[in-house]
C-alpha positions in Angstrom: 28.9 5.5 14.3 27.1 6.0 10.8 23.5 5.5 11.2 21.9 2.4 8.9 19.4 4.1 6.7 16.6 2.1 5.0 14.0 3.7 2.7 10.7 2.0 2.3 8.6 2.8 -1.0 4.8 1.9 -0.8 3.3 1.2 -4.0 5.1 4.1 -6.8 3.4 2.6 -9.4 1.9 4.1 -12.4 -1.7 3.6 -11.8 -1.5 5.9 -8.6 0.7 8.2 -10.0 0.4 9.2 -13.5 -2.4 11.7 -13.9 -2.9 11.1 -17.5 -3.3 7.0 -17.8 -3.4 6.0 -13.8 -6.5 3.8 -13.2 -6.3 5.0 -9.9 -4.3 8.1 -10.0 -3.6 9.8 -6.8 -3.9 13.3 -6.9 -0.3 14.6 -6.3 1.3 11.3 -6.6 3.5 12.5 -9.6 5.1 15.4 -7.4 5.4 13.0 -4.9 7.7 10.7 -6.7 10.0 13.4 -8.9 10.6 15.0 -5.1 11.6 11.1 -3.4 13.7 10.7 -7.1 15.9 14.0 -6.2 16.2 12.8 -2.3 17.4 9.4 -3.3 20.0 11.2 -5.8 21.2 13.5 -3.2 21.4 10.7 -0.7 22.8 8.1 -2.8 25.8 6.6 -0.8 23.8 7.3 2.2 21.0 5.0 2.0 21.8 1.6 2.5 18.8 -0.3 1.2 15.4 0.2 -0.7 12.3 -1.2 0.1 9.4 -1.2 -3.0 6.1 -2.8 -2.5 3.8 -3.2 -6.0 0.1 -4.0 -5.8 -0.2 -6.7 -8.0 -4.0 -7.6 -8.7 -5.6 -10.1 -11.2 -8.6 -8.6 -12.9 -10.8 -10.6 -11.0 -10.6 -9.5 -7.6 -13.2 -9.1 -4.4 -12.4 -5.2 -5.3 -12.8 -5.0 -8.6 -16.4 -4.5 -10.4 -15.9 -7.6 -12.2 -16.8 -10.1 -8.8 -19.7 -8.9 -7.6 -23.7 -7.9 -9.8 -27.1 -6.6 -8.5 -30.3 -8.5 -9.0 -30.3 -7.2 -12.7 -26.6 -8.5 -13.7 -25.4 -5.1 -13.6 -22.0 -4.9 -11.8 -20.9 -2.2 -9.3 -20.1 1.5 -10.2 -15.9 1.7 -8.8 -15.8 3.6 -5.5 -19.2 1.0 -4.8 -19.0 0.8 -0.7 -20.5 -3.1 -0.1 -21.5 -3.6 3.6 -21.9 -7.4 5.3 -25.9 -6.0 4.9 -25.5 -5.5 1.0 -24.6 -8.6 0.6 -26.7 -10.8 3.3 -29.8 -8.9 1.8 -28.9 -9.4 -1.6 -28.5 -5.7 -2.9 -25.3 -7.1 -4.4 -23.7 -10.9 -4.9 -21.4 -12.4 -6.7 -21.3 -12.9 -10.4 -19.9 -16.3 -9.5 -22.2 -17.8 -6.9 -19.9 -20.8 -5.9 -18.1 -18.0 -4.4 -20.9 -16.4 -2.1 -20.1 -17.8 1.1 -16.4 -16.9 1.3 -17.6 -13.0 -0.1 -20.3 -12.9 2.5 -17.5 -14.4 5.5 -14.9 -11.7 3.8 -17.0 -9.0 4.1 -18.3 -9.9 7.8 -14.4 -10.4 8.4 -14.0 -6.6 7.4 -16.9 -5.2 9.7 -15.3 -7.1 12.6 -11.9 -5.8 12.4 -12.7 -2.6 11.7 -10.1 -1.5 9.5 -11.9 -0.6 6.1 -15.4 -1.5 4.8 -14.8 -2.9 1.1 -14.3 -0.3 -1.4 -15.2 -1.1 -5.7 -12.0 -0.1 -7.4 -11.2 0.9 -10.8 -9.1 -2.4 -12.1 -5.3 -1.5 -11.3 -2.2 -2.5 -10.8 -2.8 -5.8 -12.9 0.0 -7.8 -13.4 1.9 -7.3 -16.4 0.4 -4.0 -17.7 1.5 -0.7 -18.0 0.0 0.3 -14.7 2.3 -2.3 -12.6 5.3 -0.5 -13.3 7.0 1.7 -11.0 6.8 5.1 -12.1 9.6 5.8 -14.4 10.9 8.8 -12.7 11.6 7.2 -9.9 12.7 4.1 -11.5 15.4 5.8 -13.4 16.5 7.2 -9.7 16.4 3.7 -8.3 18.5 2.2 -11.0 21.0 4.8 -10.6 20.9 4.0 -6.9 21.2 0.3 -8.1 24.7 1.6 -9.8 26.4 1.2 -6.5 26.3 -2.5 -7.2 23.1 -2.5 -4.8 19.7 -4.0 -5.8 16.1 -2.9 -4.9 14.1 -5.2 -2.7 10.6 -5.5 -4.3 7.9 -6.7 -2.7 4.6 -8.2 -4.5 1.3 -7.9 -2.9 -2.6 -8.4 -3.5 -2.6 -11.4 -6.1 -4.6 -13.5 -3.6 -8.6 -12.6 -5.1 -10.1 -13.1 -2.0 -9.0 -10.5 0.0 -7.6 -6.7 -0.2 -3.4 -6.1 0.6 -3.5 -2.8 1.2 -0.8 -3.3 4.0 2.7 -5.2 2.3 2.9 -7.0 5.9 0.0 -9.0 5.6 -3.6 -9.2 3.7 -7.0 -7.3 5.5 -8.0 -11.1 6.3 -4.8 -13.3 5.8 -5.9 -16.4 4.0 -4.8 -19.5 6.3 -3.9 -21.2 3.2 -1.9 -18.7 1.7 1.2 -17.5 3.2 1.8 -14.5 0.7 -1.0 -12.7 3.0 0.0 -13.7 6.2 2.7 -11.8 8.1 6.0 -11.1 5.9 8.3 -11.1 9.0 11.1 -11.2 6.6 10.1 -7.6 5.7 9.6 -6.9 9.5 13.1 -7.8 11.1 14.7 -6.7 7.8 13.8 -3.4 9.1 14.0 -3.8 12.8 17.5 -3.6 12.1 17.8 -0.5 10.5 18.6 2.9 12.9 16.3 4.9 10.2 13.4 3.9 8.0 12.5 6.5 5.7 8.5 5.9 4.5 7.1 7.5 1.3 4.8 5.9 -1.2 1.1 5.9 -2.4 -1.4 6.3 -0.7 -1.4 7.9 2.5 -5.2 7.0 3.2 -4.3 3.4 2.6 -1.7 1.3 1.4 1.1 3.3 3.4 -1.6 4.0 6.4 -1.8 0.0 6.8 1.5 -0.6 5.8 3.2 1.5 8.5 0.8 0.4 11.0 1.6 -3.4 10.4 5.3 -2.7 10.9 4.7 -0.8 14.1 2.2 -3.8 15.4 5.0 -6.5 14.5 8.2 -4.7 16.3 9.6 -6.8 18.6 10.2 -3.5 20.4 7.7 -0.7 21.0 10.8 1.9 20.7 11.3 0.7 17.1 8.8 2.9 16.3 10.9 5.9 16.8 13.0 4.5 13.9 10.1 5.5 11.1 10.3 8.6 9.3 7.0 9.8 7.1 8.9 11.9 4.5 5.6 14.0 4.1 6.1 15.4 1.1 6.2 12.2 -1.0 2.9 10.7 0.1 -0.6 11.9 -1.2 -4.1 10.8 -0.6 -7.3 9.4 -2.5 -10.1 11.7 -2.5 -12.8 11.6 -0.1 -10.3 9.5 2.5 -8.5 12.2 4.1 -10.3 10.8 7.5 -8.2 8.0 7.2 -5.4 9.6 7.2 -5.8 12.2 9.6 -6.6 9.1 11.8 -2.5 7.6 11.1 -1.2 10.8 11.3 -2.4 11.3 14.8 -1.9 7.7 15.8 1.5 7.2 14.8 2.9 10.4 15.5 1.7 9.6 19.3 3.4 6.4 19.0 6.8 7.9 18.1 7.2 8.3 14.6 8.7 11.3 13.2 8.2 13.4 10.2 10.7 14.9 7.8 10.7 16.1 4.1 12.4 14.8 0.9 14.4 18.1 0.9 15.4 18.2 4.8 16.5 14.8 5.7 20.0 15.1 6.4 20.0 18.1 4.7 
């Protein structure tokens, strides 16, 4: 019986992977994407759908400089770590103070599940900009894929400014009233029912860290987890993270997933 084969993309946007006008250019990310561009040629009329998740961020976001000032007006250096002390102490608060209570109840929310501590980005990924488009070497792969009379499931993330999407299955702290960061369980089961889920994207520290996790965590099925395949050689990660992702390595690969490259996958 022919296997179903899905491929999830995580974020191959120009910000993370275009070394010369990324925002938040992952070192590597370009390689990564030209290699997943020549897989999904090769593999054309093998893979039966396509995943993409975009970050899609406003300027004003939790993570961006922009929210938050120090006691002089001056807002955050990017790559600012702000703790639930920073901000009950006052080192930093927000340039809109209506909006202190949720930002202190966000970032005590982070410390207590202990995923990530919230990290000052460079502004990326904003919708409509240069920077929210899929890199165009892939893209010109995918729309060949697309040829087949097949289209590319996109998924949008992180437009909620209250909290950080890192995962595309649901927000670091879901917003009750919002269900774009609550679990996408359409996402899930799509890909429960796949015999192969091929995983590449941007970054490996992060975005495709939380992403993978989330998917493993929501399987109706603990064996569904032998399903996921980290192509390794089309993922990269942000400098000064590599913890993090030593950290999903080791967990997921105890949990069953397995690990191929772009060029040996049913080579």
């Amino acid at each position: 019986m022919t296997k179903k084969i899905e491929l999830l993309i995580i974020d191959p946007q120009v910000d993370f992977c275009d070394p010369n006008t990324g925002s938040l250019y992952v070192p590597g990310a370009e390689r990564d994407m030209s290699r997943l561009a020549t897989m999904i040629r090769r593999l054309r009329n093998k893979i039966d759908d396509i995943h993409v998740t975009l970050d899609s961020h406003h300027l004003i976001h939790i993570a961006h400089p922009i929210f938050w000032k120090d006691s002089h007006g001056k807002n955050p250096p990017v790559f600012t770590n702000i703790t639930r002390e920073d901000v009950e102490q006052g080192v930093w608060t927000c340039t809109v103070p209506g909006l202190y209570r949720t930002a202190l109840e966000y970032v005590r929310s982070l410390e207590r599940n202990g995923r990530y501590g919230l990290t000052i980005w460079p502004p990326h990924c904003l919708i409509g900009s240069p920077g929210h488009n899929v890199f165009p070497e892939l893209f010109q792969a995918l729309t060949e894929w697309e040829n087949r009379f097949a289209f590319v499931d996109y998924v949008t993330k992180g437009s909620n400014i209250l909290t950080e999407h890192y995962s595309a299955v649901q927000a670091d702290v879901p917003d009750p009233a919002d269900p774009s960061t609550q679990i996408n369980t359409r996402l899930v089961r799509t890909l429960e029912n796949a015999d192969v889920i091929l995983v590449a994207g941007e970054a490996r520290t992060h975005c495709l860290a939380n992403t993978v996790r989330d998917i493993a965590n929501n399987f109706g099925d603990d064996s569904y987890i032998s399903k996921l395949v980290l192509l390794t050689d089309a993922s990269s990660d942000i400098p000064g993270f590599e913890p993090h992702a030593n950290a999903f390595m080791n967990e997921m690969t105890s949990r069953g997933m397995q690990l191929a490259t772009t060029k040996d996958f049913l080579k």
